[in-house]
N, C-alpha and C positions, 0 to 999 in steps of 0.2 A: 504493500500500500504506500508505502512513503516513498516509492521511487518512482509510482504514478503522482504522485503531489511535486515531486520533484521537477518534475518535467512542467511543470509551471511556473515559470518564471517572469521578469519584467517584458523582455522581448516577445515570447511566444504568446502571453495573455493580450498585448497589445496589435500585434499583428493579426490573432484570431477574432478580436472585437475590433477590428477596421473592416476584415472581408466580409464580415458577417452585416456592419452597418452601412458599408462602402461609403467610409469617410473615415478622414483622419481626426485619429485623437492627441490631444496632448500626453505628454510625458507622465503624469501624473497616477498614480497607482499608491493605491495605501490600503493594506490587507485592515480588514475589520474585524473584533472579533466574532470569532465563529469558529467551534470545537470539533464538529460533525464533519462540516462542509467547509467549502474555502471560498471565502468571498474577498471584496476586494472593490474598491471604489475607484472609477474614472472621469475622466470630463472631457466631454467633446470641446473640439478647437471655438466652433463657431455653429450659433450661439453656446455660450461658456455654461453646457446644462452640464450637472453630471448623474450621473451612472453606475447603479451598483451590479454585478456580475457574481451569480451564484453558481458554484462548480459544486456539480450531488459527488457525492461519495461512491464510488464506483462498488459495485453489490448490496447500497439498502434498497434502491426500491428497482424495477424493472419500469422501457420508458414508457411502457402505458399507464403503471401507478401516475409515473410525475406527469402524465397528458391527462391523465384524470384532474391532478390538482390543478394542473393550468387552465383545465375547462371549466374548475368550479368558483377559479379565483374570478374569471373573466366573466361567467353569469351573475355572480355577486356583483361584480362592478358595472354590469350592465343594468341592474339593479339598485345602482345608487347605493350600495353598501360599502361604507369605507373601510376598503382593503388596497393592494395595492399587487393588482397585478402584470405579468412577464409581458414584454411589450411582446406586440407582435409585427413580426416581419417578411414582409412578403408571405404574409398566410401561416408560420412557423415562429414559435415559442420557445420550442427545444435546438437546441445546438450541439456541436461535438469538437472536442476539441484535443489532439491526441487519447482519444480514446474516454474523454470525459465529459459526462453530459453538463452540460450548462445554459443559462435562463440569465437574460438581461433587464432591469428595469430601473424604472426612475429613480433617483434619492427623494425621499420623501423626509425632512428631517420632520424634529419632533421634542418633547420632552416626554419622558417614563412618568409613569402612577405610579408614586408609592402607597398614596393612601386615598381610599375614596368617601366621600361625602355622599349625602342621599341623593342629589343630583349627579354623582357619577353613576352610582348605584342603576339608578331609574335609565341612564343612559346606554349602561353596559347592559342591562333589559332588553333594552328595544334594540340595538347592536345583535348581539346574537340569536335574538328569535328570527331578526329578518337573515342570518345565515341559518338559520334552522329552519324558516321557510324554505329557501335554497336546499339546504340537504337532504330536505323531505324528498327531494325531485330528483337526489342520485342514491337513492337510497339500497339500489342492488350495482353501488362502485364496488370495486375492483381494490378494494382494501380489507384490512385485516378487521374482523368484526369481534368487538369491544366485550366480552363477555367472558368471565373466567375459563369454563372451558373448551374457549377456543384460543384466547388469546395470551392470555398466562400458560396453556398447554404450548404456544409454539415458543414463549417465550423459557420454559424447562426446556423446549428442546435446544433452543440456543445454548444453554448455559452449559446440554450434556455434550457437546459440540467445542468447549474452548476449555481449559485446565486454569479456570478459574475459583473454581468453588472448591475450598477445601476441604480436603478427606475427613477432618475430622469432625466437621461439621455437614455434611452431605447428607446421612438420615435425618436429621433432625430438620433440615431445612427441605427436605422432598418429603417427611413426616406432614410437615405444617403445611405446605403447600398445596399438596393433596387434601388434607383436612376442608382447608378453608375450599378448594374449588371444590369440594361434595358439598358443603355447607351452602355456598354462594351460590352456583352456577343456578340450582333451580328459583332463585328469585329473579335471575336477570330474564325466564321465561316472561312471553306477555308484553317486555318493554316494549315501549317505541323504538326502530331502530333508523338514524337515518345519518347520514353522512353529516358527521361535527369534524369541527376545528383539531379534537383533542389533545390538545396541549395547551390547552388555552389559562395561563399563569400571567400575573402581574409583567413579568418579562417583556410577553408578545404583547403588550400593549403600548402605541403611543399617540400623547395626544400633542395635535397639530391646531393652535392659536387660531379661531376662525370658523374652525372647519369639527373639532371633538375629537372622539377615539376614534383612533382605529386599531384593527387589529391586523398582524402581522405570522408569518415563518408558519403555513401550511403542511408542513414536510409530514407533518403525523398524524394527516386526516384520518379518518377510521369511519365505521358503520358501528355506530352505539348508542346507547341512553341520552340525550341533551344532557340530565342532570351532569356528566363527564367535564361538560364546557364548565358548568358552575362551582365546583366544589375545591377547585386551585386558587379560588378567586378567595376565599372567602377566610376570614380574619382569625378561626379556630374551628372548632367541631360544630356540627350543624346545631345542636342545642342546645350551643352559645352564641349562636351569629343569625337570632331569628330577627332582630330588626334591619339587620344585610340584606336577609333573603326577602325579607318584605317590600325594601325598596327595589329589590333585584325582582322581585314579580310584578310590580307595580309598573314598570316599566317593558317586560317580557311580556305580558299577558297584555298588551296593545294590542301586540300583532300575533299572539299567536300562544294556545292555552298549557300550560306545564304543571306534567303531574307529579303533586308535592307529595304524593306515595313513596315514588322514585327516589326521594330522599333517603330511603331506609338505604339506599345501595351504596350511600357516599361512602360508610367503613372499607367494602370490599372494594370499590375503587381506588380506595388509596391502597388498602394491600395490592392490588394490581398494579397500582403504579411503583413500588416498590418491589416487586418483581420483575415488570419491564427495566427499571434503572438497573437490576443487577443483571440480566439480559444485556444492557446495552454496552455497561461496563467492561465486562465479558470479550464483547469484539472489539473494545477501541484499546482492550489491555497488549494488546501486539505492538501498537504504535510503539515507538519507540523514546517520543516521548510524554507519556502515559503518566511513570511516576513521578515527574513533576507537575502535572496537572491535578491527578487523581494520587498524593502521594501513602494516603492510608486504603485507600481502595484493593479489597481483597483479602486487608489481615483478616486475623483472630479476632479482633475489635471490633472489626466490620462486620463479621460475617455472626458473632456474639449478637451484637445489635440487633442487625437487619432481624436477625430470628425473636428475638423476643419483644421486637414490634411488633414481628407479623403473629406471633401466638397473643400480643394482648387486643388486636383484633378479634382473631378466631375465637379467644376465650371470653373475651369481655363482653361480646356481644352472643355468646351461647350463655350466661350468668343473669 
């Protein structure tokens, strides 16, 4: 992997966003951060706009996944939904570039939410229902579908796939695991299912002076529960964050009606999400440089932890 990222450099990234836009760009290149994927900022000569350039990571998604998201980013935007999506050119979104897919789009600057008021609240509402209207309409995509035993199963299978999970902790944590997806999986029966954000965390949010939130970094769309979108958002555990969710439906139930049952699912979402991260960990521990980003990722500590989260889950919600 790092000798496909290697082959990106100042020349060859500039040369591949000139044939692609057929014009010349200025000199200017400043990698942004970005853990997954390799992104990197440009600016055409004239007029002086610029230009962010996303290079996917060569085997997470295949290029109909990322043509699914380009097609869901650009029906939202057709929609008046501020997101911000892959320009298109000459009829094409996806690009290639020694061997690595990549997508070009505006700079939309912005400032981060750290904290929201009930006018954010009421805003981030009516923001993701009208993408929930949207994903109701791709709702048999071509993504991994959100529900313990389908997607915490492919995410065990990642982990049985890289010599990241320690021996001595390996039953105890395929113990728990199991547990909670016989526990969980038949509640996620019945949900609504339809194409979300899922990742959707204070992170991918920015708001732009004028114009409100938007939300941002599609990469982990999925088919599953809305409640998925809501519950990264939110200030602590669902039954302490009922005035949050108050102003978050007051605003979501504009456009479009949410069932507050579904709430019972946020525990096993967050173990899920806690299983996808050690999944994820898992493939990016090759990289080489890994433990200096992730430098405890994988001890005894880590792997101690993660388990007796995910059992005060399983147990605290069987108690």
């Amino acid at each position: 992997m790092s000798t496909v990222w290697q082959d990106l450099n100042h020349d060859t990234i500039l040369q591949g966003l000139e044939e692609v836009l057929g014009q010349k760009l200025s000199n200017l290149l400043l990698k942004r951060n970005s853990y997954i994927n390799r992104v990197y900022e440009l600016e055409k000569h004239d007029p002086q706009e610029r230009l962010i350039v996303k290079f996917y990571r060569p085997g997470r998604w295949t290029e109909a996944m990322i043509l699914e998201e380009h097609k869901f980013l650009h029906d939202l935007a057709k929609a008046e939904v501020q997101v911000i999506p892959p320009l298109d050119i000459n009829g094409r979104t996806l690009f290639n570039l020694k061997g690595i897919a990549f997508e070009i789009m505006p700079k939309k600057g912005g400032r981060a939410l750290d904290e929201f008021n009930k006018d954010a609240w009421e805003e981030l509402g009516r923001l993701l229902a009208r993408i929930h209207l949207i994903g109701a309409l791709h709702n048999q995509a071509d993504r991994l579908i959100w529900r313990p035993g389908r997607a915490t199963r492919e995410h065990l299978k990642v982990l049985a796939e890289h010599d990241f999970l320690l021996s001595d902790f390996r039953n105890s944590f395929l113990t728990t695991v199991e547990k909670l997806i016989a526990l969980a999986d038949p509640l996620f029966e019945g949900q609504e299912y339809i194409l979300i954000h899922g990742d959707c965390h204070k992170g991918n949010l920015l708001h732009r002076p004028g114009e409100g939130i938007y939300i941002v970094d599609f990469d982990d769309i999925c088919v599953g529960p809305p409640a998925q979108d809501l519950w990264m958002l939110l200030p602590d555990v669902v039954e302490k964050s009922e005035q949050e969710i108050g102003w978050f439906l007051k605003g979501y139930q504009t456009f479009r009606p949410f069932d507050l049952k579904s709430l019972e699912l946020v525990p096993y979402l967050r173990a899920m999400r806690i299983v996808h991260y050690a999944a994820w960990l898992a493939v990016q521990s090759k990289e080489p440089d890994f433990a200096t980003h992730f430098p405890h990722a994988g001890n005894a500590r880590y792997w101690n932890e993660l388990i007796r989260e995910l059992q005060e889950i399983l147990y605290g919600e069987r108690s």
